[in-house]
C-alpha positions in Angstrom: 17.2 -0.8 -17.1 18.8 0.4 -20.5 19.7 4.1 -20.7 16.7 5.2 -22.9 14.6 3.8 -19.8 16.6 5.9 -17.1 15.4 9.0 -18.7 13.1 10.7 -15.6 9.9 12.9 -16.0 10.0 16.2 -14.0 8.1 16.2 -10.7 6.6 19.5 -11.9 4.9 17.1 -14.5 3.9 14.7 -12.6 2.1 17.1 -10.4 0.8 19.0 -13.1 -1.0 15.7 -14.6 -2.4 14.2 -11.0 -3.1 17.0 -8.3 -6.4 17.7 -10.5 -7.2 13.7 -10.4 -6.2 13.9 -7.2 -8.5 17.2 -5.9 -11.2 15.5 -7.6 -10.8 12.0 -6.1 -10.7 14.2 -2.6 -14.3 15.8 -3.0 -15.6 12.6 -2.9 -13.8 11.1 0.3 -16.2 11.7 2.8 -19.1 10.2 0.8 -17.6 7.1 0.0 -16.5 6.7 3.1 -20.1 7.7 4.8 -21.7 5.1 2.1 -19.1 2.5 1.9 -18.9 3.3 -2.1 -16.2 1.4 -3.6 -13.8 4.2 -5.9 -14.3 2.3 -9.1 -14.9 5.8 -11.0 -12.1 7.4 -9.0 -9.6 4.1 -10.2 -10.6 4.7 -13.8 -9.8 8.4 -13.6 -6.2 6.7 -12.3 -6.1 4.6 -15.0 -6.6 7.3 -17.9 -4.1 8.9 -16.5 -1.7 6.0 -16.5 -1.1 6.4 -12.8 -0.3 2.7 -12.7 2.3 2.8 -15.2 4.0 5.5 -13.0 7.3 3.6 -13.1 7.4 2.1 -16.5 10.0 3.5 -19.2 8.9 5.9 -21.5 9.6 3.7 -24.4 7.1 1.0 -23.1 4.4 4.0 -22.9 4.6 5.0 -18.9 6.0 8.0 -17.0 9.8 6.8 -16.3 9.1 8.2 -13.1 11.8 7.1 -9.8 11.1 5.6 -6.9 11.1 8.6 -4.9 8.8 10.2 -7.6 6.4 7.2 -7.3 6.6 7.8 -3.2 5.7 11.4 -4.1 3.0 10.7 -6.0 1.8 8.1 -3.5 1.8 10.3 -0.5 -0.3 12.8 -2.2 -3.1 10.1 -3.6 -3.4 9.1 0.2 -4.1 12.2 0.8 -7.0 12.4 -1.4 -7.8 9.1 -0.4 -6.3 7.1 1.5 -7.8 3.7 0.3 -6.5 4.1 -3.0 -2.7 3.7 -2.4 -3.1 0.5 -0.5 -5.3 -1.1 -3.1 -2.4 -0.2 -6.0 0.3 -1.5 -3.5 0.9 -5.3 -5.0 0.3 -3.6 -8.3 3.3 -1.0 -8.2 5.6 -4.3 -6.6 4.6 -5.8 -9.7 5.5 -3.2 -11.6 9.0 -3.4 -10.0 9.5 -7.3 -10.4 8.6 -6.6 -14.4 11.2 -3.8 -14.3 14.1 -6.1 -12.6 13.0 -8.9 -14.9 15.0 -10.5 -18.2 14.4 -8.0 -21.2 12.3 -9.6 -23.9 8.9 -10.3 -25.2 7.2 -11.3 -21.9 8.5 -8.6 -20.2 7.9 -5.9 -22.9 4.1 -7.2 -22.8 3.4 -6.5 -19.3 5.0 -3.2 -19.5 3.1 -2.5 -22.2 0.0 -3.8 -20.7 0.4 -2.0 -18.0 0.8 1.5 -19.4 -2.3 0.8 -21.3 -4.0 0.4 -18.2 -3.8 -2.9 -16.7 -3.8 -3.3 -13.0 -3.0 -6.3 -10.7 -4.3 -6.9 -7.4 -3.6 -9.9 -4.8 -5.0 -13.0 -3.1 -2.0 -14.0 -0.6 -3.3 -14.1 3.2 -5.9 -17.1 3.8 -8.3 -16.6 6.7 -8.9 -18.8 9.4 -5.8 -21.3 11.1 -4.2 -20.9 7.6 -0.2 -22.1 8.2 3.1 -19.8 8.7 5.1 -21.9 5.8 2.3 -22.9 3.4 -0.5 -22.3 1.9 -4.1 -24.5 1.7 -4.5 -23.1 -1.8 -2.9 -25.6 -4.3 -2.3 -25.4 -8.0 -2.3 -29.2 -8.6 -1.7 -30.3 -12.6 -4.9 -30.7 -14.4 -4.3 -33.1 -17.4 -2.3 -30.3 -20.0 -3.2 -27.1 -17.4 -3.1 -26.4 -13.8 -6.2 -26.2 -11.5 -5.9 -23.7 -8.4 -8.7 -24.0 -5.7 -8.5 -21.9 -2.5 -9.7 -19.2 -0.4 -8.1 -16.0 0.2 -8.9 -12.9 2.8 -7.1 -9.5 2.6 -7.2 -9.5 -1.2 -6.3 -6.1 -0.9 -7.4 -3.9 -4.5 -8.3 -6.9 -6.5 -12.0 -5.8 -6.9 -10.2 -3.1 -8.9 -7.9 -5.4 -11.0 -7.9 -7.5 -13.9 -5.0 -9.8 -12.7 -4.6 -11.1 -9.2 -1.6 -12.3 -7.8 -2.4 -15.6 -6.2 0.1 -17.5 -3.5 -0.5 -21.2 -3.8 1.1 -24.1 -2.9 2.4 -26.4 -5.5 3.8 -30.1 -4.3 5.1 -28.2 -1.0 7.1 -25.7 -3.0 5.4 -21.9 -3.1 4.2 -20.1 -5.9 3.0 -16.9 -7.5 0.1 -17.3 -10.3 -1.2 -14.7 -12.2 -5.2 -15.6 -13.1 -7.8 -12.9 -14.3 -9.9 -11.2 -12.5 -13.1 -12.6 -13.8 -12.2 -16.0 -14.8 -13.9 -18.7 -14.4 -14.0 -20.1 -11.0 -12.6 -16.8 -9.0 -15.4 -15.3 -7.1 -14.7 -12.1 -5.4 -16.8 -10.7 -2.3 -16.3 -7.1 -0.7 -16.7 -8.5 2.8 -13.8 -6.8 4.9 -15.3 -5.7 8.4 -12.3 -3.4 9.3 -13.5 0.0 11.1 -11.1 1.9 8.7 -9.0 1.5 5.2 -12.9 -0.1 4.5 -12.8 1.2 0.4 -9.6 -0.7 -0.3 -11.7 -3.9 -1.4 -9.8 -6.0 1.1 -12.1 -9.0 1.0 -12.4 -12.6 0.2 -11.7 -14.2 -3.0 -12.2 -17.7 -4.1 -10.6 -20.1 -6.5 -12.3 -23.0 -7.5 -11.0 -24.9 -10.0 -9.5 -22.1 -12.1 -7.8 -23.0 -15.6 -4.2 -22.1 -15.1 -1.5 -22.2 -18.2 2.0 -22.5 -17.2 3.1 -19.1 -18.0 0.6 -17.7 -15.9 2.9 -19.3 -13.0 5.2 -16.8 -11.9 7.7 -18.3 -10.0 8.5 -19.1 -5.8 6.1 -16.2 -4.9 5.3 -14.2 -2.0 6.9 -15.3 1.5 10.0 -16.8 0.4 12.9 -16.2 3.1 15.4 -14.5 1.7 16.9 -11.0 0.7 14.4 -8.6 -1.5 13.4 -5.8 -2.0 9.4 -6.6 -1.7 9.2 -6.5 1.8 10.4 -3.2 2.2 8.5 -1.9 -0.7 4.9 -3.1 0.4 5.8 -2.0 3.8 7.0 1.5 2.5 3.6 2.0 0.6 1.9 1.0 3.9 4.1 4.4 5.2 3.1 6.2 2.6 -0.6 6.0 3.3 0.3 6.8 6.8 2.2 10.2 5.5 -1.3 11.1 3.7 -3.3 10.8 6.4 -1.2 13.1 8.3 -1.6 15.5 5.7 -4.8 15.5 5.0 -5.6 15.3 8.6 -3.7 18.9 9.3 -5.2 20.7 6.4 -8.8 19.4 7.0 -8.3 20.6 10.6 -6.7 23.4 9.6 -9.1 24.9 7.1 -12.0 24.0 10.0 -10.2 26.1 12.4 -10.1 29.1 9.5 -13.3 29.1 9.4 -15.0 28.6 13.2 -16.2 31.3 15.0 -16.8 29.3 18.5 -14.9 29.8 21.4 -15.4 29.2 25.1 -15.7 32.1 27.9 -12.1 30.8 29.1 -10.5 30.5 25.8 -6.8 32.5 25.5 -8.4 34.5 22.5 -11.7 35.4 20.8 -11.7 33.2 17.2 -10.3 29.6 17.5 -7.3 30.5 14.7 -5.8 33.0 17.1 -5.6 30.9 20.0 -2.0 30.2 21.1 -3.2 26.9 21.9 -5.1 26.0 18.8 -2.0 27.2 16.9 0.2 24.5 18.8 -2.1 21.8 17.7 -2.3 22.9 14.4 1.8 23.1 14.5 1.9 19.4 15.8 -0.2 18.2 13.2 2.1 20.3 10.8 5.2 18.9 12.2 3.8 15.0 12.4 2.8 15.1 8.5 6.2 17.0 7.4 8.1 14.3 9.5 6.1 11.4 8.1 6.9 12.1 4.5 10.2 12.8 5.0 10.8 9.4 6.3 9.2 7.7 3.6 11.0 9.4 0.7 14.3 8.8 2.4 13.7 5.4 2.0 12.3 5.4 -1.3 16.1 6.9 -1.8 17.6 4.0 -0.6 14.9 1.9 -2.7 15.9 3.8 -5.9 19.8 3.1 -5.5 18.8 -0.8 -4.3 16.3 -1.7 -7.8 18.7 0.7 -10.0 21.7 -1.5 -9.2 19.6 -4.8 -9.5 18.2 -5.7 -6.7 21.0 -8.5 -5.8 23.4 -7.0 -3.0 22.5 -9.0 -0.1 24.0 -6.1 3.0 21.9 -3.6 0.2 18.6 -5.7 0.8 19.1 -5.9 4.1 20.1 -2.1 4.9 16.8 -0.9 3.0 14.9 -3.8 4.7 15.8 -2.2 8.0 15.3 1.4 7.4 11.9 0.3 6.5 11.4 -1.4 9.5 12.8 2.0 11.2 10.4 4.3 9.7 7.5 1.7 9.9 7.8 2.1 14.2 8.9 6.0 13.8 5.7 6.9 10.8 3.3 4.7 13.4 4.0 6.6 16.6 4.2 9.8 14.8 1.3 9.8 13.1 -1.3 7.6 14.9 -1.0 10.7 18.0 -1.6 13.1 15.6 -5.0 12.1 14.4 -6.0 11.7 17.8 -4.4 14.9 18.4 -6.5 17.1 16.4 -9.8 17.0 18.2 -8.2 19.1 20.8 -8.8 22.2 18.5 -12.9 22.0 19.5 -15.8 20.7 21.0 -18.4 18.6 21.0 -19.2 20.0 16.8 -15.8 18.5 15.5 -16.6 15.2 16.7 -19.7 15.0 13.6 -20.8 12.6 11.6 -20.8 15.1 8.4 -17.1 16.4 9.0 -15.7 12.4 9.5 -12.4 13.4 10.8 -12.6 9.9 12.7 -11.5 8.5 9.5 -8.3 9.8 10.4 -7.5 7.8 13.5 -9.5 5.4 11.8 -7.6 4.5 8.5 -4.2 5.2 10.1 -4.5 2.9 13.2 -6.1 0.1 10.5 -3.1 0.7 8.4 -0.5 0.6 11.1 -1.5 -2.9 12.5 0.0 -4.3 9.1 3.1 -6.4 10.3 3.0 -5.4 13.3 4.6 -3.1 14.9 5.5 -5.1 18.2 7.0 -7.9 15.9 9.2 -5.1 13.7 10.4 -3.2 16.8 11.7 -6.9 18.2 13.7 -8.1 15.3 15.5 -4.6 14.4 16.5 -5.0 18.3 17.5 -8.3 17.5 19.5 -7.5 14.4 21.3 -4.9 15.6 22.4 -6.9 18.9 23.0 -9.5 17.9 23.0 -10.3 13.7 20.2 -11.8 13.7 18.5 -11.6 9.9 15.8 -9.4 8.9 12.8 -11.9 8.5 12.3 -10.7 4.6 9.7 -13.1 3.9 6.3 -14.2 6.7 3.0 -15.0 6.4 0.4 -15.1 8.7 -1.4 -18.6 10.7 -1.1 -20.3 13.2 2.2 -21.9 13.8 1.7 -25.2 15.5 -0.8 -26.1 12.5 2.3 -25.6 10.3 4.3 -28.0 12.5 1.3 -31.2 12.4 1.0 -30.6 8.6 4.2 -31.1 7.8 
């Protein structure tokens, strides 16, 4: 970045701008979630505001805003919704790759683009056996274009986009492309069955012989081994929705114990709110959502000093690769008890259909079988033993079909 793009907004701004977005986007939570309602309305209120042009330079029209402000930012969205953080989360690494990129025209376009608006989902993951080193969608030439053709599951946020970010397989060699949303050929369906994160327009997407120009190819694309930064950015927004949960999970708790007058002939006190052991739960839940941010702006630190000096340090990559890892196993199993946690504090009346607080559990075990766990826990054992590297870039398949279609 230049030094006119270093200059930083306040967070005081920031707040000011997006905690009303974000209060409004939070009415609506549980009756989206009750009618499977997609937050179009609540994306557009995002986009007026610019919210996806949190990190781009003032000059190019966006907030300037850090790393750790975007974290902020992104921490308190999930609270208001949780859906909506996950659905932006290709978009902001986007962002980021635009940022990092050469400076000139191309560049200055998307910037610009993006401040006026624009958002950018993703087709990567392909459903069925799918491979671990390629990709069944192929961009193959077309006489003076490309043609891409595939399928795609887990297109997480691109029924809110108007680019997706395709990986496709070009003569063996991987790729990014960049096609509209609603060009020709791309069909997109809201079909993900998850129990939770169900808003976040996760679904499938088709390609069928979609006009691609060559500057709409973007490079190797997503899953290329190696050092960068992307892997523990994505996974940090996948903490960061975790870290809303928690919070929103304690003060909806919270303000239901304020107000319940129930209690049971052997409870320690008369109202719920001055029973020494509702107070601990409450505490807990207090303590888990504290902890849980914390963690993820202390690596959106490290993230901030990794993309401000380029993004090229390989032991730089690979120390904020495995903090994420560290705070992907400590967010998990700090958070995931605490949503189960906070039925404790009643009976049989916080358990209803109207109050939802099974979205909780819901959304934050959905969200925390993302790279899983198990795997991360294995390989940061591994590193630090004995050296082993960080596996920056993966995909998901099955393996042996890799090895016959070679």
């Amino acid at each position: 970045m230049t030094s006119t793009e270093k200059a930083r907004v306040a967070d005081s701004a920031l707040d000011e701008l997006f905690a009303p977005i974000f209060a409004r986007i939070a009415e609506g939570a549980v009756a989206r979630e009750t009618d499977r309602e997609l937050a179009h309305t609540e994306i557009a209120a995002l986009r007026a505001a610019r919210f996806g042009a949190l990190r781009v330079p003032v000059e190019y029209g966006g907030h300037g805003a850090s790393v750790r402000q975007l974290f902020r930012q992104l921490i308190a969205l999930a609270a208001a919704e949780s859906n909506l953080p996950q659905a932006l989360r290709v978009h902001f690494s986007f962002v980021e790759d635009q940022l990092l990129a050469e400076a000139g025209p191309v560049r200055e376009r998307w910037l610009r683009a993006i401040s006026a608006g624009t958002l950018v989902g993703n087709a990567i993951t392909e459903p069925g056996v799918g491979a671990v080193d390629r990709y069944r969608t192929r961009l193959t030439r077309d006489g003076e274009h490309w043609r891409l053709d595939g399928t795609k599951y887990y297109s997480t946020g691109s029924l809110y986009a108007d680019h997706i970010l395709v990986a496709a397989d070009r003569d063996g060699e991987r790729v990014g492309v960049l096609v509209g949303a609603r060009a020709d050929g791309v069909r997109q369906h809201d079909d993900w069955d998850g129990f939770g994160q169900r808003l976040t327009a996760s679904g499938t997407t088709e390609f069928a012989a979609v006009r691609v120009t060559d500057d709409q190819i973007l490079g190797p694309g997503y899953g290329v081994p190696g050092p960068t930064y992307a892997t523990a950015y994505l996974q940090l927004v996948q903490l960061a929705v975790l870290a809303g949960i928690a919070q929103r999970a304690e003060s909806d708790v919270r303000e239901w114990v304020s107000r319940r007058t129930r209690g049971y002939t052997h409870s320690a006190a008369d109202l719920p709110r001055h029973d020494p052991l509702v107070q601990q739960v409450i505490g807990k839940l207090s303590a888990a959502a504290f902890a849980a941010r914390a963690t993820v702006l202390a690596v959106a630190d490290l993230l901030d000093e990794v993309l401000a000096a380029g993004a090229t340090d390989r032991r730089a990559l690979t120390e904020v690769e495995l903090a994420a890892a560290q705070a992907q196993l400590a967010v998990i199993d700090t958070v995931l008890p605490a949503t189960n946690l906070l039925f404790e504090v009643g009976g049989a009346s916080i358990v209803s259909e109207g109050l939802r607080l099974d979205r909780h559990w819901r959304n934050a075990r959905t969200v925390s079988v993302h790279n899983p766990a198990i795997q991360k826990a294995r390989v940061v054992g591994d590193h630090l033993l004995n050296g082993t590297d960080l596996p920056f870039g993966w995909s998901a398949g099955e393996r042996a079909a890799a090895e016959v279609n070679r």
